[in-house]
C-alpha positions in Angstrom: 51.8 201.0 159.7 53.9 198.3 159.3 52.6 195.1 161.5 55.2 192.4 163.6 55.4 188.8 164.6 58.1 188.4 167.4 59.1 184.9 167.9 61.4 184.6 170.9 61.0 181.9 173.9 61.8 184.6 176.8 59.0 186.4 177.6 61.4 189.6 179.0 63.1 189.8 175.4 59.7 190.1 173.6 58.6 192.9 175.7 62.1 194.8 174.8 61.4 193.9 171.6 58.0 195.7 171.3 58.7 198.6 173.7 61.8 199.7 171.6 59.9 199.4 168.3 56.2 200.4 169.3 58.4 204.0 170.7 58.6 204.6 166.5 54.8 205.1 165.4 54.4 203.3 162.1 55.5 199.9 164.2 53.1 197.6 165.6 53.9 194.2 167.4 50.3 192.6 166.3 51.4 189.4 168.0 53.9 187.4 169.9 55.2 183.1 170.2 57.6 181.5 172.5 58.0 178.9 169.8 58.1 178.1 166.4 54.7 176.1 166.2 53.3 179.1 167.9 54.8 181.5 165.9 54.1 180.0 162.3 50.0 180.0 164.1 50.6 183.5 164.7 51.6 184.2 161.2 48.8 182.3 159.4 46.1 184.3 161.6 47.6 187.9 161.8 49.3 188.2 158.6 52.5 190.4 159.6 54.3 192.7 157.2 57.9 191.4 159.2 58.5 188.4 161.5 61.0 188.9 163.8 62.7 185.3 165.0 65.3 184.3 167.7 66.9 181.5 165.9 67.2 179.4 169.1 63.8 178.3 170.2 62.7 175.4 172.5 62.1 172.4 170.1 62.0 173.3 166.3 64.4 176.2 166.0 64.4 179.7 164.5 66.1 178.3 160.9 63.3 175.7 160.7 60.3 178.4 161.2 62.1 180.5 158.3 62.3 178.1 155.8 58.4 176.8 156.6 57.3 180.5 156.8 59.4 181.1 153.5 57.7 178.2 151.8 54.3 179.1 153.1 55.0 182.7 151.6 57.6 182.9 149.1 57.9 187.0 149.6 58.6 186.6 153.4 59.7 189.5 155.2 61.5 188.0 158.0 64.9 189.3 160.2 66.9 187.1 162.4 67.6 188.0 165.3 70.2 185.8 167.1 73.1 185.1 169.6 74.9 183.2 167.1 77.4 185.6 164.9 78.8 182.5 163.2 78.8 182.6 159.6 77.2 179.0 159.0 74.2 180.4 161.4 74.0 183.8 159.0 74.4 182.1 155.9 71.7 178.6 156.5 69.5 182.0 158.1 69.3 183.5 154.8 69.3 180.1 152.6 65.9 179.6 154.7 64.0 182.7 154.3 65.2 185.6 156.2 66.1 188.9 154.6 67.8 190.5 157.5 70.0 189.0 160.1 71.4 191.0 163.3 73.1 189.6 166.2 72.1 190.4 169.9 74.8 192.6 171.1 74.4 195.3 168.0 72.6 198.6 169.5 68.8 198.9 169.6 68.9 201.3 166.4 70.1 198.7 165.0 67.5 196.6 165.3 65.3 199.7 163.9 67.1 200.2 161.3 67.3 196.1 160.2 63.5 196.5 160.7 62.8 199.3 158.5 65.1 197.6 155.7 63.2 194.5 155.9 60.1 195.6 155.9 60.9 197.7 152.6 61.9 194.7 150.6 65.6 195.0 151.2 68.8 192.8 152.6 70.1 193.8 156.3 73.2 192.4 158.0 74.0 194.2 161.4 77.8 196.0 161.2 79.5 193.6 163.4 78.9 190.8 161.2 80.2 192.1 157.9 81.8 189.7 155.6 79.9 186.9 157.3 78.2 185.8 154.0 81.0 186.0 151.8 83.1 183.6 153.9 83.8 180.7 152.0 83.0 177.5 153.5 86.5 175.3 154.7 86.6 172.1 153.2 86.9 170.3 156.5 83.4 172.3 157.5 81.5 169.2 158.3 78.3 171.0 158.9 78.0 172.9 155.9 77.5 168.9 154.2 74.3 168.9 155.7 70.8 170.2 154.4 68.9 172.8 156.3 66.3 169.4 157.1 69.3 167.3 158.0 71.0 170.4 160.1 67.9 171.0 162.4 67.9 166.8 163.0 71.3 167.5 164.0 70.6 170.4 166.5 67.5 168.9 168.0 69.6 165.3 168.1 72.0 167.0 169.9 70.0 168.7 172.5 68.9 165.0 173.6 65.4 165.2 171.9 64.0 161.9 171.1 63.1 160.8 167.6 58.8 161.1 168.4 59.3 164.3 169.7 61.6 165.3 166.7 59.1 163.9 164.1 56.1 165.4 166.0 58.0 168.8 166.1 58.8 168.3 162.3 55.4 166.7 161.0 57.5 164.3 159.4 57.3 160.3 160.6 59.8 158.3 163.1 61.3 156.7 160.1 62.3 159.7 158.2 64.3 161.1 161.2 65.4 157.9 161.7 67.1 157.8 158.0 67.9 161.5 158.2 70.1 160.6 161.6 71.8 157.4 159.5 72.5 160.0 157.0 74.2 162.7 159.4 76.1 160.4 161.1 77.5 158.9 157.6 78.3 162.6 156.4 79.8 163.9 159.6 81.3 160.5 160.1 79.7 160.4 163.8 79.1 156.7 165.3 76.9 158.2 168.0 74.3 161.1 169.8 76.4 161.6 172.5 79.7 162.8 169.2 76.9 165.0 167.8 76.1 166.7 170.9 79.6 167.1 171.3 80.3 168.2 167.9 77.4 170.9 168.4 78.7 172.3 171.6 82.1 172.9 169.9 80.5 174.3 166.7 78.5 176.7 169.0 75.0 174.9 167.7 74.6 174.3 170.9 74.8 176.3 174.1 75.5 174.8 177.3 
C-alpha cells in the first residue's frame, strides 16, 4: 500500500485527487492540508510514502514546503503538481526536493503514472513539459539570480504580504527578510514592492 499527503489549498482539487488515486487499490490518501504549515504537520504525524504538493499555496508556497520536507527527510518522495509549466518553476521544484513534476492540464493517468514512479524511487516529468529541465537559463533571467530562500521572499513580497507575516510564515526574524528584500531588490535591480509584484505577474510567479 503505498500511503499520500495531498497538499493543495482547494478543498474540490483534493477530493479529485483522492477519488482518482484511491480507484487503484495499493493507493491510500492517509491525509490532506490546505497549506504548507499544515501539510509539513501532516507529514511529521502520518509518515507518507509520497507527498503530493500544489506549488501555489496561500502563504508559504509549494517550493518552500519541498525544500523543508526535503531537509527534514533527505529521501523525500514528493511530486509537484502545478499550474505553472515554466521551466524556472520545474527546475527550483526539483532543486528543492521533488522527484516528480506534472502540470495540471496532463490527463489523470498521468498523474497515476507520475505517482507510481515516485513512489518507486524514480524521476517523473509529465509529457507536455519535456525539455523543461534542460533549458538553459538566459543571461538576462533575473530570477534564476535568486536562491530558493530569496525567491519565495520574492513571491510572498509580491503577493503584498507584510514582512511579520513573511517571517512568521518562514520561522525566520523581521530582520532577515528585511536583508533578504535589500538583497533582491539589489540583484533584480528593483527600487520597490510595487516593480516586484509587477515583475512577478509578468514572470507568471504570480497570478492575477
Amino acid at each position: 500500500m503505498i500511503r499520500i499527503l495531498l497538499v493543495d489549498d482547494h478543498a474540490v482539487v483534493r477530493a479529485g485527487y483522492r477519488q482518482l488515486l484511491e480507484c487503484a487499490p495499493e493507493y491510500q490518501v492517509v491525509a490532506e492540508a490546505s497549506s504548507a504549515a499544515c501539510g509539513y504537520r501532516r507529514f511529521l504525524e502520518c509518515a507518507p510514502d509520497v507527498v503530493i504538493t500544489d506549488l501555489s499555496l496561500p502563504g508559504v508556497g509549494g517550493i518552500e514546503l519541498l525544500r523543508r520536507l526535503s531537509a527534514r527527510q533527505p529521501d523525500l518522495k514528493a511530486l509537484a503538481f502545478s499550474v505553472h509549466e515554466e521551466p524556472m518553476f520545474v527546475n527550483r521544484a526539483f532543486a528543492a526536493g521533488a522527484l516528480g513534476y506534472v502540470s495540471k492540464r496532463s490527463a489523470p493517468d498521468t498523474l497515476v503514472a507520475a505517482v507510481d514512479s515516485v513512489a518507486h524511487g524514480r524521476e517523473f516529468l509529465s509529457p507536455d513539459l519535456a525539455g523543461t529541465r534542460q533549458q538553459q537559463r538566459r543571461p538576462d533571467d533575473a530570477l534564476h539570480r535568486l536562491s530558493q530562500r530569496e525567491f519565495e521572499i520574492f513571491r510572498q513580497i509580491a503577493e503584498g504580504r507584510s514582512v511579520r507575516d513573511i517571517a512568521s510564515g518562514l520561522c525566520i526574524s523581521g530582520k532577515t527578510v528585511s536583508n533578504h528584500y535589500s538583497q533582491i531588490r539589489l540583484k533584480l535591480g528593483l527600487r520597490s514592492a510595487a516593480e516586484m509584484a509587477r515583475l512577478a505577474i509578468v514572470a507568471g510567479v504570480v497570478r492575477v
